[in-house]
C-alpha positions in Angstrom: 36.2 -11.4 -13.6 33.1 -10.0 -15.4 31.3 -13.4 -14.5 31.8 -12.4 -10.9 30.5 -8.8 -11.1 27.5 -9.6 -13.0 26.7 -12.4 -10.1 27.3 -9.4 -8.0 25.2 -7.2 -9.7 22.3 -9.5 -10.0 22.3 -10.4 -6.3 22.3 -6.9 -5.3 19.2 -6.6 -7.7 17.9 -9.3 -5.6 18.4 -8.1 -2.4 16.3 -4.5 -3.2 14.1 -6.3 -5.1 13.3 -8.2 -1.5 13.6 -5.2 0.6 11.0 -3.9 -1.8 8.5 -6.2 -1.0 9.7 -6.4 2.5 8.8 -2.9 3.1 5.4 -3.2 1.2 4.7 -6.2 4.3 5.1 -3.6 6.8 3.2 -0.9 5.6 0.9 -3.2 4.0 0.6 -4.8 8.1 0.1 -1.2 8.8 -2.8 -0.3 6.7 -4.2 -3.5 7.8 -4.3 -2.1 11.6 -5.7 1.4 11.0 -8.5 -0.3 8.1 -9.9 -2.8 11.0 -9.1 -0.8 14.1 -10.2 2.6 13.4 -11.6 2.7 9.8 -14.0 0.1 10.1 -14.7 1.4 13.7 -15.7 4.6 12.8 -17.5 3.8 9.9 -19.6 1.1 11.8 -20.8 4.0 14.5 -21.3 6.2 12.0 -23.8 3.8 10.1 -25.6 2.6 13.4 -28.5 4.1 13.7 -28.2 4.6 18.0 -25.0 6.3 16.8 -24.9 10.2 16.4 -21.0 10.5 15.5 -21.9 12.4 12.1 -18.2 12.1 11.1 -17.0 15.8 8.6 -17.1 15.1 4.5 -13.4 15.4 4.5 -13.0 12.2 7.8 -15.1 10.1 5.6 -13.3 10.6 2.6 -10.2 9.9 4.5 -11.5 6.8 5.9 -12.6 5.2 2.6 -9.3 6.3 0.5 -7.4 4.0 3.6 -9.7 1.5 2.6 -8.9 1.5 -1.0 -5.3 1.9 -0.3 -5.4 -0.8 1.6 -7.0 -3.1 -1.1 -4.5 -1.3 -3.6 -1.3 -2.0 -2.0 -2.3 -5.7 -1.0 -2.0 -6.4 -4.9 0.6 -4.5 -5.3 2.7 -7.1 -2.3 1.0 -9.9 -4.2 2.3 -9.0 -7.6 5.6 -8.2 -6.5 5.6 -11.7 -3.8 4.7 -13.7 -7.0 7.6 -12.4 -9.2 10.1 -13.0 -6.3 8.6 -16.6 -5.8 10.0 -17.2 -9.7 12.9 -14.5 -9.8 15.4 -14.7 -12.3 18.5 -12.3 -12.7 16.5 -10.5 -15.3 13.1 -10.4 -14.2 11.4 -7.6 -14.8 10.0 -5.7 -12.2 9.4 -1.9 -13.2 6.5 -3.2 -15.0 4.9 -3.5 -11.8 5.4 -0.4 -11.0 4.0 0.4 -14.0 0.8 -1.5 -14.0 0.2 0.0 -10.7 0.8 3.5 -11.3 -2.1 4.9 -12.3 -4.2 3.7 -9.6 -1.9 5.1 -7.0 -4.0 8.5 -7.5 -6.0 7.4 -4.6 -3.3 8.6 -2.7 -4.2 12.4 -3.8 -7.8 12.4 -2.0 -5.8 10.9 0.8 -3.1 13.2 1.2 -5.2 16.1 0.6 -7.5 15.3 3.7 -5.1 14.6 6.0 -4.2 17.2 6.8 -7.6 18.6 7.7 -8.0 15.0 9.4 -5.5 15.6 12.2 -6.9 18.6 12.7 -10.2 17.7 13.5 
């Protein structure tokens, strides 16, 4: 009956809304890895004074936009982790999305020196 479609429907809702925040653990996990194992790296030698690594403009940029995205995106799996912990069938969550938005323009000076990143 309908009963049994909207349980259908709200499950389903569920289940992306998990696989969501399931995906934002991995790439959050991933940020995590290339912030602490080359970011932080780099930026250490290049702030040592018995260092001469004198990383290009656009390699510094890069590595301090991963930084932010990774501070960025860990909210962003917090927020959506907490409105899982206490989901209803009609919890909101494009609001997140929402709330988030606008700061995702870090991702423009990121994207724009990558590619001059791999090249270098």
């Amino acid at each position: 009956g309908a009963g049994d479609f909207k349980g259908t429907k709200a499950n389903r809702r569920f289940l992306v809304a998990c696989e969501i925040r399931n995906t934002e653990v991995s790439y959050v996990a991933g940020l995590k890895q290339l912030v602490w194992f080359v970011c932080n790296r780099l930026m250490y030698l290049e702030a040592t004074s018995s260092s001469n690594l004198n990383l290009p403009p656009h390699l510094h940029v890069f590595l301090v936009s991963a930084r932010q995205i990774l501070k960025l995106n860990s909210r962003l799996l917090t927020t959506l982790s907490q409105r899982l912990d206490k989901w209803y069938h009609q919890q909101p969550l494009g609001d997140v999305f929402s709330q988030f938005g606008p700061l995702f323009k870090v991702y423009r000076e990121y994207a724009s020196n990558y590619a001059q990143v791999l090249r270098t």
